[in-house]
Structures are given as C-alpha cells and as structure tokens.
C-alpha positions as CSV (number, residue, x, y, z in Angstrom):
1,X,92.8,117.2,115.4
2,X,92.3,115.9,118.8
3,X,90.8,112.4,118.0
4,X,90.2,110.6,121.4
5,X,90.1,111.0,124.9
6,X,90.1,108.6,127.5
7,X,91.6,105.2,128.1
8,X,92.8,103.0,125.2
9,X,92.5,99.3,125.6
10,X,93.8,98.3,122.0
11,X,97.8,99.6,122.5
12,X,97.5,97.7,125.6
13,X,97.5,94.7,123.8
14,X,101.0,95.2,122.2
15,X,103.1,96.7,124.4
16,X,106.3,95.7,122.3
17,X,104.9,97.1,119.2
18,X,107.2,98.3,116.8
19,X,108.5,102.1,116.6
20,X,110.0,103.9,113.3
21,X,112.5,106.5,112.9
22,X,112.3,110.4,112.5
23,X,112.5,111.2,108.9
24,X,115.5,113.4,109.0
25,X,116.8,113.6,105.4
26,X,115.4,114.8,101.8
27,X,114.0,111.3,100.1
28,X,113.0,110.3,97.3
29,X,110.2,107.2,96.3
30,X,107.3,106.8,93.9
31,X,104.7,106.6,96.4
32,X,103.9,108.7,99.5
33,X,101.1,107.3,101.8
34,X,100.4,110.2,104.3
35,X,99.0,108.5,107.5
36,X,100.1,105.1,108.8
37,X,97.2,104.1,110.7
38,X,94.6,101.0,109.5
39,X,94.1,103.0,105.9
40,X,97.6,103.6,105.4
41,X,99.2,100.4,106.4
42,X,96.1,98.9,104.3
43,X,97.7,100.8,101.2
44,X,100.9,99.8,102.1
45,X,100.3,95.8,102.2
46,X,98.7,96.2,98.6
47,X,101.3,98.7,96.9
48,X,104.5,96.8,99.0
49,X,104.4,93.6,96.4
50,X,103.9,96.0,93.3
51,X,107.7,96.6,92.8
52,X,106.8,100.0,93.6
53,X,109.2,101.9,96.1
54,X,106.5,103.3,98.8
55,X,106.8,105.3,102.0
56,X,104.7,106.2,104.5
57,X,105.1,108.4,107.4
58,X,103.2,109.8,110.2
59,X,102.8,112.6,112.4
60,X,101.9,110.6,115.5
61,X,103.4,107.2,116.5
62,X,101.8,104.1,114.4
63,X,98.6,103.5,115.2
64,X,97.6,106.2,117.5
65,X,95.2,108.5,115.5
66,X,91.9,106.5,115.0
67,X,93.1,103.5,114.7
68,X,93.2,103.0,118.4
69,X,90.1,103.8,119.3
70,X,88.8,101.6,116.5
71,X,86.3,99.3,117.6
72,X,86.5,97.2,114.5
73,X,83.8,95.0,113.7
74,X,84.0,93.5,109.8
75,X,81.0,93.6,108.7
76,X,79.8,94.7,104.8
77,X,76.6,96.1,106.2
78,X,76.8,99.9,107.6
79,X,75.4,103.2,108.4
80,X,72.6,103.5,105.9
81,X,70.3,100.5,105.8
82,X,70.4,98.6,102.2
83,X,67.3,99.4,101.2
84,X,68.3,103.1,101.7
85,X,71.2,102.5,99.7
86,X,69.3,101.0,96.8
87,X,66.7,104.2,96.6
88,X,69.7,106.5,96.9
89,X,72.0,104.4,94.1
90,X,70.1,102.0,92.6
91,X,70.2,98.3,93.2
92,X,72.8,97.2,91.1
93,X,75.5,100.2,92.2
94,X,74.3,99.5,96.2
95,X,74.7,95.4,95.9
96,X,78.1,96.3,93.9
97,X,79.2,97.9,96.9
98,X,78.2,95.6,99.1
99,X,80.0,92.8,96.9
100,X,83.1,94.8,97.1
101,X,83.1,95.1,101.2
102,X,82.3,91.1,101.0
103,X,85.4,91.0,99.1
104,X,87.3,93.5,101.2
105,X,86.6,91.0,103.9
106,X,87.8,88.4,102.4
107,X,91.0,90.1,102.0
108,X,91.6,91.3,105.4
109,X,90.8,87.4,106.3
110,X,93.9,86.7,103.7
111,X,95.7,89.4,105.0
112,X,95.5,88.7,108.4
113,X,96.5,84.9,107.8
114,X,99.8,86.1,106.3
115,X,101.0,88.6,108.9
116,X,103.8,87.5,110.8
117,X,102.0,89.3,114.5
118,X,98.5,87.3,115.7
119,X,96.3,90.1,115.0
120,X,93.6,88.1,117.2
121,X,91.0,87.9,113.2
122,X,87.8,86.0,114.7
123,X,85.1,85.2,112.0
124,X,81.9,85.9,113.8
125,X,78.1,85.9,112.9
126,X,75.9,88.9,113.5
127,X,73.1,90.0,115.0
128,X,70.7,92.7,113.4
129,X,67.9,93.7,115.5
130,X,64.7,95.8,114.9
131,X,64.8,98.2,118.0
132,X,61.4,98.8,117.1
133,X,58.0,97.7,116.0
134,X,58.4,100.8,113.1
135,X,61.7,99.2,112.3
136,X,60.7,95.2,111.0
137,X,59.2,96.9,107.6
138,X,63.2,98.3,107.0
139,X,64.4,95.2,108.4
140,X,62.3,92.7,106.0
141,X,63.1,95.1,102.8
142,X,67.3,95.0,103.7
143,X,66.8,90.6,104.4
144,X,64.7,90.7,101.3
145,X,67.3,92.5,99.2
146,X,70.2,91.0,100.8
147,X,69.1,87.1,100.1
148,X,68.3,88.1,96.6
149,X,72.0,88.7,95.8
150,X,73.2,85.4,97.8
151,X,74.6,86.9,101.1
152,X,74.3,84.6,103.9
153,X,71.4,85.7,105.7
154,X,68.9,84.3,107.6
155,X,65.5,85.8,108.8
156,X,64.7,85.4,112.7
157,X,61.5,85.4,113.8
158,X,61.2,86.6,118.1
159,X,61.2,83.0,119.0
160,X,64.0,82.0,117.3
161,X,66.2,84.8,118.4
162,X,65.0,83.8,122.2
163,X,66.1,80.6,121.7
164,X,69.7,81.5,121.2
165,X,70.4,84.4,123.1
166,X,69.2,85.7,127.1
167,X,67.4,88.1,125.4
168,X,64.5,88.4,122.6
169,X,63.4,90.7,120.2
170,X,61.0,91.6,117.1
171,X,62.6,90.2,114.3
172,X,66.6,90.4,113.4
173,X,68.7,89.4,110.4
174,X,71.1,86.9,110.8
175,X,74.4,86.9,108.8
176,X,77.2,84.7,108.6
177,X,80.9,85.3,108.6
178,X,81.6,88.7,109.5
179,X,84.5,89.5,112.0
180,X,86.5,91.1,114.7
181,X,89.8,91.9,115.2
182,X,92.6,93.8,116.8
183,X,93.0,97.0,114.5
184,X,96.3,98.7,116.4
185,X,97.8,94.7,115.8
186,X,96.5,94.9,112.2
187,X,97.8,98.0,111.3
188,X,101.5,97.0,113.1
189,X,101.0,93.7,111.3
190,X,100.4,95.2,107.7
191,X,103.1,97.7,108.1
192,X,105.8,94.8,109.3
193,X,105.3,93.1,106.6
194,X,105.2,96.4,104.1
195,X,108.8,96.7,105.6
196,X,109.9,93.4,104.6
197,X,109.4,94.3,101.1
198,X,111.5,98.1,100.9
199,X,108.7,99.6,102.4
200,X,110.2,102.7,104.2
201,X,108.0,103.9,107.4
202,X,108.9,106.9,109.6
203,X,106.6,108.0,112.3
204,X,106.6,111.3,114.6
205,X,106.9,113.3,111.3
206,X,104.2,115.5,110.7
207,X,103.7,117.2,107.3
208,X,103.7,121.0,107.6
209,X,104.1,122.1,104.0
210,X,103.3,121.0,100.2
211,X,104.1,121.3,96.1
212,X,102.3,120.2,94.0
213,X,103.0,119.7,89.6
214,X,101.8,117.5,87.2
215,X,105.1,115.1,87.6
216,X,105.7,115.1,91.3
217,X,104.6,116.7,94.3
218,X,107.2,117.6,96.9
219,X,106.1,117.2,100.4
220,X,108.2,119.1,103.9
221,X,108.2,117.9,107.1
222,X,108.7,120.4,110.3
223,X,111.9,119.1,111.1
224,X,113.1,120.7,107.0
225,X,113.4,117.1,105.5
226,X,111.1,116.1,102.5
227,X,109.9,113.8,100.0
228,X,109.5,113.6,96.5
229,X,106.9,111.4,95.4
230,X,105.1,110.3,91.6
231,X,102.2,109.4,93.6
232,X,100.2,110.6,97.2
233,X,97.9,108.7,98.9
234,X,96.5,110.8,101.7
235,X,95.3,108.0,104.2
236,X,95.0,110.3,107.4
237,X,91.7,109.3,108.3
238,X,89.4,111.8,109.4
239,X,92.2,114.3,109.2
240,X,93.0,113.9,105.7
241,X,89.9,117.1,105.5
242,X,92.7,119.6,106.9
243,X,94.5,118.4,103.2
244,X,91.3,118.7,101.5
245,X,87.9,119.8,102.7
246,X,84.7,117.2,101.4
247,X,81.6,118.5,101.6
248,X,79.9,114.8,101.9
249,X,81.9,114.3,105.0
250,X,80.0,114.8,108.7
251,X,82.2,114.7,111.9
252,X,80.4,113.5,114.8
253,X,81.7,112.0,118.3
254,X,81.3,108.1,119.6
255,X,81.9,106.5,122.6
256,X,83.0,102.6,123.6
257,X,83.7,100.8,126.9
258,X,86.0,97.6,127.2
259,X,84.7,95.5,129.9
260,X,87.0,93.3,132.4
261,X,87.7,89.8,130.9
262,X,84.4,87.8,131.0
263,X,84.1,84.1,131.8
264,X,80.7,83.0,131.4
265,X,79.2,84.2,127.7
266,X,76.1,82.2,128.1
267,X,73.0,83.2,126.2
268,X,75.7,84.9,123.7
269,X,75.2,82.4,120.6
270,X,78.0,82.2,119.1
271,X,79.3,85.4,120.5
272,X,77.9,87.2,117.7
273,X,78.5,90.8,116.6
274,X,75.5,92.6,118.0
275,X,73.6,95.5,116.9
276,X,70.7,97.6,115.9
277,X,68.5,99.1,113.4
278,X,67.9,102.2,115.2
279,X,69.9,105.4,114.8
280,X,72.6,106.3,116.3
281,X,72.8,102.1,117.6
282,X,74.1,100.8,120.2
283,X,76.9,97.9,119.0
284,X,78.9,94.5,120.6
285,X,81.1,92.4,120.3
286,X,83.8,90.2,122.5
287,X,87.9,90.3,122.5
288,X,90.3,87.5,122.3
289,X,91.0,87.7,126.1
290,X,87.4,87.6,126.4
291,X,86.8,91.4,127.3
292,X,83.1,92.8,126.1
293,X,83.4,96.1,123.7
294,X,80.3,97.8,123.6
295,X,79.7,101.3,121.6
296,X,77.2,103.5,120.4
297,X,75.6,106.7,121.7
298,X,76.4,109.3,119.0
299,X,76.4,112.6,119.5
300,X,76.0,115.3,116.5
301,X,79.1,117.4,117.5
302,X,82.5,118.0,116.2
303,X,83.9,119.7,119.2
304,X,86.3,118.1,121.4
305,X,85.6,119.9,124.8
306,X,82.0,119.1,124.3
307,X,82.6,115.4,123.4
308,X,84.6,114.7,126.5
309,X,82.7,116.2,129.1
310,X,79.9,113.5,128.7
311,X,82.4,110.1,128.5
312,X,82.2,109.4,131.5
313,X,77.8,109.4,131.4
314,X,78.3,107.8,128.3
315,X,80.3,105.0,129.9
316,X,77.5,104.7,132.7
317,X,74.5,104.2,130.2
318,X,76.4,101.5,127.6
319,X,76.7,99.4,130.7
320,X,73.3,100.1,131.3
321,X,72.4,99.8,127.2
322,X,75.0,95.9,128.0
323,X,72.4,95.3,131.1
324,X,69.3,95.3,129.3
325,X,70.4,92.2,127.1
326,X,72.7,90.6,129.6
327,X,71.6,91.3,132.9
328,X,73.6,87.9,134.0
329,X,76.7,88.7,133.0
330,X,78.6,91.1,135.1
331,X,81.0,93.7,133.2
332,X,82.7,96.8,134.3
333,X,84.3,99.0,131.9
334,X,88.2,99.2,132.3
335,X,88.7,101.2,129.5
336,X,86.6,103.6,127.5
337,X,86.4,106.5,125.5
338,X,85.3,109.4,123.7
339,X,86.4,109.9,119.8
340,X,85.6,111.5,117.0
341,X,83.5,109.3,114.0
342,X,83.7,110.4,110.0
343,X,80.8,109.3,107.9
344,X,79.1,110.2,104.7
345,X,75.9,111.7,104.1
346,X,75.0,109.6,101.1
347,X,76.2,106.6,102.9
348,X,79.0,105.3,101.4
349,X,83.0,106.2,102.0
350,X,85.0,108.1,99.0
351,X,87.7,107.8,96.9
352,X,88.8,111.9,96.0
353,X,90.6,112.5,93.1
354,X,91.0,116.0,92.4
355,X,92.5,117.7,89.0
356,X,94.1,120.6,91.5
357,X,95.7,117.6,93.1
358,X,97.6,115.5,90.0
359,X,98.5,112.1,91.1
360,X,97.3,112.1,94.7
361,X,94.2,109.9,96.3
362,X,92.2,110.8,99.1
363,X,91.2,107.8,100.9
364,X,88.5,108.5,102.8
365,X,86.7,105.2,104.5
366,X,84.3,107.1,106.6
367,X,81.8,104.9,108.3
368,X,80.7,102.2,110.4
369,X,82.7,99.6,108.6
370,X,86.1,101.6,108.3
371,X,88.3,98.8,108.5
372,X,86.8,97.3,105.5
373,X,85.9,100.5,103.4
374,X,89.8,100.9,104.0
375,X,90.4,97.7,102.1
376,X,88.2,98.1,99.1
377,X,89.9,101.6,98.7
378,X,93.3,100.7,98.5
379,X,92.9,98.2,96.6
380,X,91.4,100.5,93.9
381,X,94.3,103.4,94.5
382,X,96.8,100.0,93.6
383,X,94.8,99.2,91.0
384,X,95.1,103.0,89.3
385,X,98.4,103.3,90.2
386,X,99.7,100.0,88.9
387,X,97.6,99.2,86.1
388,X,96.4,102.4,85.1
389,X,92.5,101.5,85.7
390,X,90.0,100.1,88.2
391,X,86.7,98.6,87.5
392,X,85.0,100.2,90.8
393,X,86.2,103.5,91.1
394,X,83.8,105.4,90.1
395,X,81.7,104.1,92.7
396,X,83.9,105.8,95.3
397,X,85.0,108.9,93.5
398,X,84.9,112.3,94.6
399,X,86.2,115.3,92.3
C-alpha cells in the first residue's frame, strides 16, 4: 500500500535512528507482532516485560509506514463527537472508552518518561471550537457529558476564548492535559527498549506467505526464512486489511504541512492543541523546535494517484486555513504531505479476533487518536495473552 507522498519532517528529526537486520533464518518465539510502527512497538513495550519471547518484524524500515506521517496529537476525544458516541453505544460503554484513552494517555506519558531517546512528550491543553452557529448545540451536549464523568473541561464562552488567543469564536471546550509528541522517536524509543529485554526486531522483511493451526501459525518471509509463533499480533496499521478485510474500516486520504521554526507564538495560549467541530476539521499543534503542524482537509478517496495530485493545493489552503486564526505569525510549509487515514464507521478502533484466525489479534487503531487507540489495544492483546482475560475487550472486538 502506498501510504504517503511527499516530504516527511518526523525522520528528520532522528537521523541516527536505529536500523535492524534482515531476518535471514527459520525462528522460533511465542509472539509475532507483524508491523513495527507506533502499534507494534506499542505491543512490544507491554509484551517485552511479560517473560514472553516476542518478535517483531517489518516489511519497511522502522517507522516508515504511517507512523511517519503521524501527526500525533494525544487527545481521548476523536472522530465522532461524544454525544454521538453515547446514542450509538450508550453512555456508560462511550465514557468507558473514553476512560480507557484517558488511561492510554497516561501510559504513553509513563512510557515516554522511561525511554532511553527524548521522544520530545509535551502535555498540552486543547482547544475545541464550534466552527459554526449549528455546531454550539453538539458542542454544549459533548461539555455537558464530558464534566459529568470528571474530565477536565472547561466551557468558553466567545469572550473568554478572545481573551487568550488572536482569534475568537462561538463557544469551545477546553480540556486539560492532552499531548504531542514525536511518533517516529516514540516508536524507535519503545522498540529500543523492547530490545533491551530479548525482544528480537528485524526490519526490511516483508511477509509473503502464511499457516495457520490451532497451536501455531507458521509465517514465510520472501527472502524463504520463517517464524513459528504461539501468538500473532497483526499491528500493520492500515495495511493489516490486505491480512484481513473489516468491513467497519473506511480508507480515506489527509494532508499536513510542517511550518519553518516559529519564534513569536503570541495569541497561542498555552500553545494549545487546536481544532474543530466541523467535519472533515482542520487541526494544530506546535513541535519541540517550535515548527507549526497543521492538518485537515479530508478527502473521501482511497486512491493514491488521486490523493497526490491535489498535495500541493492542499498545502496552499492549510496555510490559508493557519492565516485565518494567525494572521501575525508568518509560517511557510517546509514539509508536507499527502497520506492515507483509516477510521471506523461506528467511531471507535477494533480489536479483531477471528475463529479462522486461532491465536492472532488484529489491532486496528483507526482514527483521529491512533496513537492512543494503539495503547489501549495492546494493552488488552497483553492482557489476553498473559492472563488469559481482559476487562475491556469486548468493547473493541471484532469477529
């Protein structure tokens, strides 16, 4: 699958990052993680301290499928507005979920504080806008719901916001400690320290060929190695649907700038995650060398040729999207892109566990908040896998 086009910013940020061998033998190990991007390094940090001996390969090098164009703002709040959430789930399943991402959060924090690589983790507020008069109805119901269950929001009037930020609007929900960070460093970072602790990585090996039985699934490689595994995890991102097709899946295309390195962020409070209630939304947030990313203007295809012919339109109007709330600070975009974006129809990611498949989990963290849907699934597949049960699954699953 032909993921992104354009120019990456985030593997210019780690230049020295680490590389992985070949797999060029027949191994053995009890748990196969297919993909070693953010999902599958995420698995790996969880199942690495379980005694468990785990491997994980992939067909690129690390961290150069989705990952990299990963704009990667942590934030439990996503496509599907709550309140939507709640009429398609029910309140207590939809603030369940939204428990679990707070949690997820909490553990990328932890994780990131433990890595041995600066993987530039910034807690930052948010920003949630109503792009519209229509919109403050939707936006009241999700801050109504959302400070019911204890989640640190605040409601802003259109003074209030003008009073912190160059800009004002109708009404927006403020939150407290979401995030940002550097996914490509993340995924390096979790994958590092996986390796520390047996973990057994191997990059540049793609997976042409499978068996599957109800002890172990035996898995070939197009250079006529392979590996015997107790347990799968496919973690290939959006491309873990040429392993196993999901109908609640939609494949769509995104596009992001990252702006030359900014020196005044005045009229930024805080320098906020930004975004908005309308959809597809336009989304910022800043970089640790003080660079602006700014994303947004989704278009309903899954074809590649299509998706790159309009990047570089697409780069002109998120300036001009930037413009209209900053017209003081002056950005150009160094780096920007075109790439494909998985999410759900009902709105939240998927955990598929199949009875063709024995032993193997699809993580499938489609959405807005990838990063931390990633999380919350692998912590369930180490749960399964190493206790036998988890509390939340059946949130998640797909069979």
């Amino acid at each position: 699958m032909n993921l992104q086009s354009g120019k990456l910013y985030w593997p210019s940020t780690f230049l020295n990052a680490p590389s992985y061998p070949v797999l060029q033998e027949n191994i053995k190990c009890d748990v196969l993680i297919i993909g070693g991007g953010s999902s599958g390094a995420q698995c790996a940090y969880f199942l690495s301290e379980s005694g468990l001996d785990v491997t994980v390969v992939d067909k690129r090098k690390i961290g150069y499928g989705s990952t990299a164009a990963n704009t990667a703002l942590i934030q439990y709040m996503g496509d599907k507005m709550v309140h939507e959430l709640v009429n398609s789930f029910g309140e207590t399943k939809a603030m369940q979920h939204l428990i679990l991402c707070r949690q997820g959060m909490s553990e990328i924090k932890k994780a990131a504080e433990s890595l041995d690589i600066d993987v530039e983790f910034h807690e930052r507020d948010t920003l949630y806008y109503a792009s519209t008069k229509e919109d403050l109805p939707k936006l009241k119901k999700d801050f109504q719901l959302l400070n019911k269950h204890g989640f640190p929001v605040e409601y802003l009037e259109e003074e209030e916001i003008a009073r912190s930020y160059s800009f004002s609007k109708l009404a927006a929900i403020y939150g407290e400690k979401d995030a940002e960070l550097n996914p490509f460093k993340f995924t390096h970072g979790l994958l590092k320290k996986g390796k520390k602790n047996g973990t057994r990585i191997f990059e540049e090996t793609h997976i042409t060929g499978q068996k599957v039985t109800e002890k172990e699934s035996v898995y070939y490689t197009d250079n006529s190695s392979s590996i015997t595994a107790q347990y799968v995890i496919v973690a290939g991102g959006y491309e873990s649907l040429e392993f196993k097709k999901e109908k609640n899946a939609v494949l769509n295309s995104s596009y992001s700038i990252v702006t030359n390195a900014v020196e005044d962020f005045s009229g930024w409070h805080k320098r906020s995650l930004i975004w908005e209630t309308a959809r597809p939304y336009i989304y910022m947030r800043t970089t640790a060398d003080n660079r602006i990313i700014i994303g947004g203007l989704d278009e309903n295809t899954d074809i590649a040729a299509e998706r790159d012919g309009k990047i570089l339109n697409k780069r002109d109007r998120l300036v001009q999207e930037f413009n209209k709330l900053f017209p003081h600070i002056k950005i150009t975009p160094e780096f920007y892109l075109g790439a494909f974006y998985g999410g759900t129809h009902d709105g939240l990611p998927m955990l598929g566990i199949y009875e063709s498949k024995p032993n193997h989990f699809y993580l499938m963290g489609y959405g807005d908040n990838g990063t931390v849907y990633n999380m919350v699934l692998a912590k369930i597949i180490r749960d399964l896998i190493v206790k036998g049960s988890s509390e939340d699954h059946k949130i998640y699953l797909k069979t």
